[in-house]
C-alpha positions in Angstrom: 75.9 81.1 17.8 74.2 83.7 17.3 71.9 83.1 20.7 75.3 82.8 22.2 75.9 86.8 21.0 72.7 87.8 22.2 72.9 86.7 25.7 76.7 88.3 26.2 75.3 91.1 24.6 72.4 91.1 27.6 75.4 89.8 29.8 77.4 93.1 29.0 74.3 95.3 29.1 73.4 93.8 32.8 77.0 94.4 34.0 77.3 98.0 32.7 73.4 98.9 34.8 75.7 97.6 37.8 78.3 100.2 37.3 76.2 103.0 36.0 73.4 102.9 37.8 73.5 100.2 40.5 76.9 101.4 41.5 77.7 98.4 42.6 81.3 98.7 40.4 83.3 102.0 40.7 85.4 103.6 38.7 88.7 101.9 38.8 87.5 99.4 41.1 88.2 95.6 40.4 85.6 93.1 39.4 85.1 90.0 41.3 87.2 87.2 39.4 85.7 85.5 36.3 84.7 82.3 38.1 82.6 84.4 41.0 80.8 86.8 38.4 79.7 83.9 36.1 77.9 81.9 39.2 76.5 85.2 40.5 75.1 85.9 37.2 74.2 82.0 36.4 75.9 82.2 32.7 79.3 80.1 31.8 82.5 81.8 31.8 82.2 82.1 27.7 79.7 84.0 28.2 80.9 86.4 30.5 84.4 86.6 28.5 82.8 87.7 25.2 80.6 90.1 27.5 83.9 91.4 29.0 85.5 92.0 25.4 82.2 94.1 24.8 82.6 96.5 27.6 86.6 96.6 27.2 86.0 97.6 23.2 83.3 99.8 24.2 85.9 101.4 26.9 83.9 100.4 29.9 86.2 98.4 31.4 89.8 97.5 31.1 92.2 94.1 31.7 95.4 94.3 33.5 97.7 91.9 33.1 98.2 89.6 36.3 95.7 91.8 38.4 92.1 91.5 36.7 89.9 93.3 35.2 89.2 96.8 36.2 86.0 99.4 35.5 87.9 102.1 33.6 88.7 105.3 35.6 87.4 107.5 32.8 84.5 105.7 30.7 83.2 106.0 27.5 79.5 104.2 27.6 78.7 103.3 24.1 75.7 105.7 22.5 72.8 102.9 22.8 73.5 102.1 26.9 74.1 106.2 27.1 70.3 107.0 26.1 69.1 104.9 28.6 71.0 105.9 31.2 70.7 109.4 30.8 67.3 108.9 30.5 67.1 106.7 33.8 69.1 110.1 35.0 66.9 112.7 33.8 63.6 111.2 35.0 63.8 111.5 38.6 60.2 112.7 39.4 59.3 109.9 41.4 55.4 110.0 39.6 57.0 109.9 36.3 59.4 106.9 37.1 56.3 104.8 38.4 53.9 106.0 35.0 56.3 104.5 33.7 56.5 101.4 35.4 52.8 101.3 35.1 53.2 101.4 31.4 55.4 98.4 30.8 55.3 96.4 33.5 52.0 95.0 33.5 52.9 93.7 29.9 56.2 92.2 31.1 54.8 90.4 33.7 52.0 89.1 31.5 54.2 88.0 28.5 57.2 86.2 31.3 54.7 84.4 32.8 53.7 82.8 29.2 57.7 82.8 28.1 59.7 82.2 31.2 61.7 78.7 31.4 60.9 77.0 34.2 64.8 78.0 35.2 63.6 81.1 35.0 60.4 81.5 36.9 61.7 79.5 39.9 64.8 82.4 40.2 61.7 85.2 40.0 60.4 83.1 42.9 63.1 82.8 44.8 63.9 86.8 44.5 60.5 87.2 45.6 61.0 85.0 48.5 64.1 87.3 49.4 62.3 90.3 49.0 60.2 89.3 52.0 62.5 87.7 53.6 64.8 91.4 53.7 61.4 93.0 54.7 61.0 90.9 57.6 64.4 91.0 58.8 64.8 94.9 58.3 67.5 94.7 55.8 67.5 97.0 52.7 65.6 94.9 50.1 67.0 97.3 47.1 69.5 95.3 45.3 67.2 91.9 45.3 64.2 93.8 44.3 66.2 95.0 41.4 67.0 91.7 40.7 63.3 90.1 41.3 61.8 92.9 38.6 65.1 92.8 36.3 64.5 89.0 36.1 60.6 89.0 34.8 61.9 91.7 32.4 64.0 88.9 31.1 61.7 86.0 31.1 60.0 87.9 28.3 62.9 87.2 26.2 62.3 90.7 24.6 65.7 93.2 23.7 63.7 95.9 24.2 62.4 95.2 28.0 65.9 94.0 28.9 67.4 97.9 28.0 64.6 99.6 29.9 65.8 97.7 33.4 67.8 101.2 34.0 65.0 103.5 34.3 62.8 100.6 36.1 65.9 100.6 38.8 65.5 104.3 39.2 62.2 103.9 40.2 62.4 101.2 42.6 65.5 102.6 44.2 63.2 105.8 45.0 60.2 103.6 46.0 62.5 101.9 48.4 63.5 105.0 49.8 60.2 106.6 50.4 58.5 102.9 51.7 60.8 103.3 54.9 58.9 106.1 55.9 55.2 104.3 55.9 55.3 101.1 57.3 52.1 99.8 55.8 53.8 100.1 52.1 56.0 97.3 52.9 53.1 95.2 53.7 51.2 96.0 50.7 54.5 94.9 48.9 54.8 91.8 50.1 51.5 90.8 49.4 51.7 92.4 46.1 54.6 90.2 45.5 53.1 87.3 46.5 50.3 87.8 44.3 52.3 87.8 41.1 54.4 85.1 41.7 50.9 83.2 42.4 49.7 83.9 39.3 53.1 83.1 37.5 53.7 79.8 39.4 50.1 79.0 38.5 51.5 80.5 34.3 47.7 82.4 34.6 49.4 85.6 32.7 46.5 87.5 32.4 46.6 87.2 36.3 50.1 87.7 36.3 49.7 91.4 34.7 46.4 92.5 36.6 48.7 91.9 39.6 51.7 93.3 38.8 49.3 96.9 37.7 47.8 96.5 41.2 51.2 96.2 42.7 52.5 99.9 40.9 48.9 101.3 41.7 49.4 100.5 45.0 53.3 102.0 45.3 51.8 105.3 44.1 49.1 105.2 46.1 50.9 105.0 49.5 53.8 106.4 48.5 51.3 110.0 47.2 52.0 109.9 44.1 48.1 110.1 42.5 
């Protein structure tokens, strides 16, 4: 039960970085319907109810009768989610977002690769597949590399990981932003990537976080940020 509370707790957390700083939701817009956000976020539809009744206490979103449920068009984010996100907002120097990034993400990397389920490592891989599947075809790889970093941040089963993802998304959203300028970035990343998830497949995580520290070394390199 009380794993159960953790997870819709992660659930609402992950939903609320979607509409505050994926902005993938907007206020007053409708979410998809129940059975279409549990499969796109893998959990069962208990889970994603009790995450619901989170963000609808915490005034984040709102149920209408008949229609669905709705992001509110005024919202009230609860004080914990609030720090992050106005720090996530605050931190915009591109350096500072990737020091950052530098600091923890080494460490998540290297304690996923020892924690993650095997459920979990094969959907890293397969966001890292997508990731250079979106550079290849030209497509804007934001979203999915959101989703490849946000999922190792999981896999280490730590809270505290999980409620940094906002300011982590910051930084990758500019990294993505500045890569389209310089072509050879996007090749570093992709063999970056393919690095790290060697090393996870192979569940080497000292491998695993000397990668993923190469990988942000990298970013700032070509992106000038040394």
């Amino acid at each position: 039960m009380i794993e159960e509370k953790r997870l819709s707790d992660k659930i609402a957390n992950d939903i609320l970085t979607m509409i505050t700083i994926e902005n993938k939701y907007a206020p007053g817009e409708q979410l998809p319907n129940e059975l279409e956000l549990s499969e796109e976020l893998n959990i069962s539809r208990t889970t994603l109810r009790e995450a619901i009744r989170i963000l609808v206490t915490n005034g984040i979103l709102e149920i209408k009768r008949g229609r669905g449920t709705f992001v509110k068009e005024q919202l009230n984010v609860d004080e914990l989610s609030l720090s992050f996100h106005d720090l996530s907002n605050a931190t915009i120097n591109a350096k500072d977002l990737y020091e950052m990034r530098l600091i923890f993400e080494p460490e998540a990397a290297y304690y996923a690769t020892l924690r993650a389920t095997e459920q979990e490592l094969e959907g890293i891989l397969a966001y890292g597949e997508r990731i250079e599947a979106k550079i290849k075809g030209g497509e804007d790889r934001t979203e999915v590399e959101q989703q490849f970093h946000r999922a190792i941040a999981r896999a280490t089963h730590n809270e505290f990981m999980d409620r940094l993802m906002p300011v982590i998304f910051q930084a990758i959203n500019q990294g993505v932003i500045l890569s389209k300028r310089k072509e050879h970035v996007v090749e570093d990343t992709i063999r970056d990537h393919r690095l790290i998830m060697d090393f996870m497949q192979a569940r080497n995580a000292e491998g695993a976080r000397n990668a993923m520290k190469i990988h942000i070394l990298h970013a700032m390199q070509d992106l000038g940020m040394e």
